[in-house]
N, C-alpha and C positions, 0 to 999 in steps of 0.2 A: 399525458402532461408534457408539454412543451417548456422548454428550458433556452433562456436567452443565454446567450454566449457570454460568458464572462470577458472583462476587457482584456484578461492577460491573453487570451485567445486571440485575437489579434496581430499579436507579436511570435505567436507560435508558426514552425514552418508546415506548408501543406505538403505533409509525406507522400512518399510515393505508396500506392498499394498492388502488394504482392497476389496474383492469381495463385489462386490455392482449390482443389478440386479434395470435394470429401475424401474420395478414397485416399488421401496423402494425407489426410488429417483425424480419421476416423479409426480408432482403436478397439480392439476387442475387448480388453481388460484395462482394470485401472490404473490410472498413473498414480494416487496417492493410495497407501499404505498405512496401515494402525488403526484405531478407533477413527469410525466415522466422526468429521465432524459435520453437527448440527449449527450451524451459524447462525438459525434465525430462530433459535431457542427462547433469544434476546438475554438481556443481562442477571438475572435469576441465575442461568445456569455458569458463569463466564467465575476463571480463576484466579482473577486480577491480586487477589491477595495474596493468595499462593505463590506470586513470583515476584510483587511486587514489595520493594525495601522497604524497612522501616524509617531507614533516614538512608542520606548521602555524608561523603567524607568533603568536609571545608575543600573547596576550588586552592588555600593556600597551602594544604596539606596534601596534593597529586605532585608523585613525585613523575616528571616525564620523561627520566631515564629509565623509566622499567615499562613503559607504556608497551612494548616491545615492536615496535611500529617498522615498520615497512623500511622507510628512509626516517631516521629520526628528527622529527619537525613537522613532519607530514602524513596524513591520513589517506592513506589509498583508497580510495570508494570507488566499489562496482557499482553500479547504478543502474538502468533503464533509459531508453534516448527517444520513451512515443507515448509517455503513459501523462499527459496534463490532466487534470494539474499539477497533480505530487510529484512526478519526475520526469524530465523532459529536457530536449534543446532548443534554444531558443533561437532568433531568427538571426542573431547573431554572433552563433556556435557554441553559447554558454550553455552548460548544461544550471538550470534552474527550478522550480516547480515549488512546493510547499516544504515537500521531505526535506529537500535540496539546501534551501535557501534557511530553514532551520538548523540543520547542520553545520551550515556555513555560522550560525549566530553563532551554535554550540562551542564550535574550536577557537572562535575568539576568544571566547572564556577562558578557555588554555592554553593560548597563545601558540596554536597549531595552526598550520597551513591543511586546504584540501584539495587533493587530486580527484578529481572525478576520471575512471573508465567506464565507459559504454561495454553492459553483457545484456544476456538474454536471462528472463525470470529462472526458466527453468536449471541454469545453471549456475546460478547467484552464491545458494549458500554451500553447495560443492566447493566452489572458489575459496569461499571466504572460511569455509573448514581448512581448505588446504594451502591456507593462504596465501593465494593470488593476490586476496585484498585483505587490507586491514579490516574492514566492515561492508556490509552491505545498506545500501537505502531504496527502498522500494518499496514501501509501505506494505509490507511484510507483516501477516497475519502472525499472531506467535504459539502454535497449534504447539500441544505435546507433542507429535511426529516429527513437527519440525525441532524443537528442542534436542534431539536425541543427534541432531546434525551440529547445528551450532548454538550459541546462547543467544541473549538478546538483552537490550537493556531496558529499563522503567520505559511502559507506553509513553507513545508523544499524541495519538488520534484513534480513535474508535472509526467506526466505516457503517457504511448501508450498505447491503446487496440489492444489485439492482436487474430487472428484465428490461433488455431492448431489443424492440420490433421494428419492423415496417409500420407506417402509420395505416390502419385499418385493420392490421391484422385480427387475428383470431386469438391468438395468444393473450392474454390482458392482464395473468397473475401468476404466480407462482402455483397456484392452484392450477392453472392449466398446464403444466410442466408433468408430461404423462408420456406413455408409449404413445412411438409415431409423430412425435414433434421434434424434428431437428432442433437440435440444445447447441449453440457453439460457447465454449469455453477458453481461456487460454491455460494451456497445458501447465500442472505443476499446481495451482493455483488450488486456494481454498474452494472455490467455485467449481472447479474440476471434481475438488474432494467430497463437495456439497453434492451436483448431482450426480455421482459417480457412485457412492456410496451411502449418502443419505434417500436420494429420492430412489437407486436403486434403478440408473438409466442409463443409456453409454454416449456420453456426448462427442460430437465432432469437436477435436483436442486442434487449437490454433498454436503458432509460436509464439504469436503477438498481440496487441491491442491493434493494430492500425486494419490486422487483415482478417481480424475476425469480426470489426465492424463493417468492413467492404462485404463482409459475406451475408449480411444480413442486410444489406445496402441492394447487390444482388438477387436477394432472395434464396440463395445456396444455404442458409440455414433460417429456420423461422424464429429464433428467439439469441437473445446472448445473453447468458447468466455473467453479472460484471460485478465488480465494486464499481458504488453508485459513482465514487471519486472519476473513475476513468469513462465511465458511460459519460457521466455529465460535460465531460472534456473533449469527449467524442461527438455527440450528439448536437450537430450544428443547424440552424433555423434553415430551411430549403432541401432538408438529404433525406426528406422522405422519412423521417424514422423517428423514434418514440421511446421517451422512458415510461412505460405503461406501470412499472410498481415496484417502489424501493420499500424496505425494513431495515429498521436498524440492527446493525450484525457488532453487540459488545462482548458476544462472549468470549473473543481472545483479540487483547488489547495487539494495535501496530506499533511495533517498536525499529531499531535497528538491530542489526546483525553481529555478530562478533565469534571471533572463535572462541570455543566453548574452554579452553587453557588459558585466553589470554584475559582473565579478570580484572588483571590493573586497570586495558585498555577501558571496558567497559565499566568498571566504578568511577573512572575517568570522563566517561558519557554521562555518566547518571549524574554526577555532580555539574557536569555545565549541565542537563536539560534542567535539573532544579533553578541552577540559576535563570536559565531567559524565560522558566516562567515564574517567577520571584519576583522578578525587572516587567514586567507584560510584555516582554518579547512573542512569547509563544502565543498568548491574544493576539495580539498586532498583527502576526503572520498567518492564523489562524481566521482573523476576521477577514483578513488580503486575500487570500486565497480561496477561502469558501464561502461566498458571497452571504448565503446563508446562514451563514452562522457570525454574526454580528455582533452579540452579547457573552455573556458568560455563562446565563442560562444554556443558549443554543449552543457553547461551546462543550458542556460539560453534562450530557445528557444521562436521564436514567442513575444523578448520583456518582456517574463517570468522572475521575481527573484526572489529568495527565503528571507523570512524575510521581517522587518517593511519597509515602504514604504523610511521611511531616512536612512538605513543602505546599505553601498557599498560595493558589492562584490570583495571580493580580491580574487584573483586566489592562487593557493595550493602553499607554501612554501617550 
């Protein structure tokens, strides 16, 4: 399947890409730890209720002196600087993307400002445990292993996992993700955890999105287990390569990051994300962003919504 560029693509910068040789990348053992996750269970098995609130506290009712923030006024976000659509810089040094540009709705609502910093995945909720950053955005799967690092607030997007090849390849499914098929993943990652522990294979482990798509660009690995979000950001018309097969992956909703003591911060989240999807904020940026999902149907799959369990989705204004 062939995927047209979306427009934001465009305006994004063409990264540099890093030589990377398996043996630098290729690990014995797993990077992720606890119960396996199954990611392509689909939604039957996913715990959205289990973590998700019943209601939010009134936006007039956050008091933002206890928010315990960084600089008071200001949200420090660790972010990603390669991953479009959801988190990215743009050609004009902003860092922006879906996650991003949500956020940004979200601290209006609170009358907070936000700092974005540039890290790397695998070091995100380390940071934001130990507070480098007030939060993390990275469209952050919200696995129980990860919970036991940091918290997270009410989902904002559900995800597909996705296979990308070379176009002609051999590879075509997940079904074909077997001994002897170089697997690249980016290290840390659900993907990682997926076939690392679920399919029970040792994938060549990347730092990055930029360079574990050059490596299957190259031919250095035959397949990339991705969130469909980042293939499809990746996968540009002429570079030879292919989304051969996405599933939808709801069993553990994307939310943001937060340290797992600082609860004001995050019921302080949960109350703006109700709000901009209250207002069609989160439609509007939702439709902007993923071309495909246009409606409210395609937005809210499988029964899926975003936010506390009493807030109603309104479609973009």
């Amino acid at each position: 399947m062939k995927l047209k560029a979306p427009k934001w693509l465009a305006a994004a910068p063409v990264a540099a890409v890093l030589a990377l040789s398996l043996a630098a990348c290729g690990g014995g053992g797993s990077s992720a730890s606890g119960t396996p996750t199954d990611a392509l269970k689909g939604s039957d098995q996913q715990s959205t209720d289990k973590y998700t609130t019943a209601s939010v506290t009134p936006l007039d009712k956050i008091d933002k002196s206890k928010l315990g923030l960084i600089t008071p006024g200001t949200i420090k976000v660790g972010t990603l600087s390669d991953a479009p659509p959801n988190i990215f810089i743009d050609s004009s040094g902003n860092f922006t993307g879906y996650d991003n540009e949500l956020l940004k709705a979200m601290a209006a609502k609170l009358g907070l400002k936000v700092e974005f910093v540039s890290t790397k995945f695998q070091s995100l909720l380390a940071q934001v445990k130990t507070k480098q950053f007030d939060m993390g955005s990275s469209s952050i799967s919200t696995t129980d292993s990860r919970r036991q690092t940091v918290g997270f607030t009410n989902g904002y997007d559900f995800g597909y996992m996705a296979i990308v090849t070379k176009d002609g390849a051999k590879v075509k499914s997940f079904d074909d993700l077997k001994q002897g098929v170089r697997i690249g993943v980016v290290q840390g990652t659900v993907q990682d955890d997926f076939v690392t522990n679920t399919l029970k294979l040792d994938p060549v482990r990347f730092p990055d999105y930029n360079t574990v798509y050059a490596s299957v660009k190259s031919g250095q690995v035959d397949a990339w287990v991705a969130p469909s979000q980042q293939a499809e950001g990746q996968v540009k018309p002429g570079d030879g390569t292919t989304i051969a097969q996405k599933k939808v992956n709801t069993q553990n909703f994307t939310a943001y990051a937060v340290a797992k003591d600082n609860q004001p911060l995050t019921d302080a989240l949960n109350s703006a994300l109700d709000a901009v999807i209250a207002d069609g904020t989160w439609s509007k940026l939702t439709a902007q962003w993923y071309p495909d999902r246009k409606t409210l149907k395609d937005q809210t799959p499988e029964g899926w919504k975003p936010g506390s369990k009493a807030v109603q989705v309104s479609a973009a204004k």
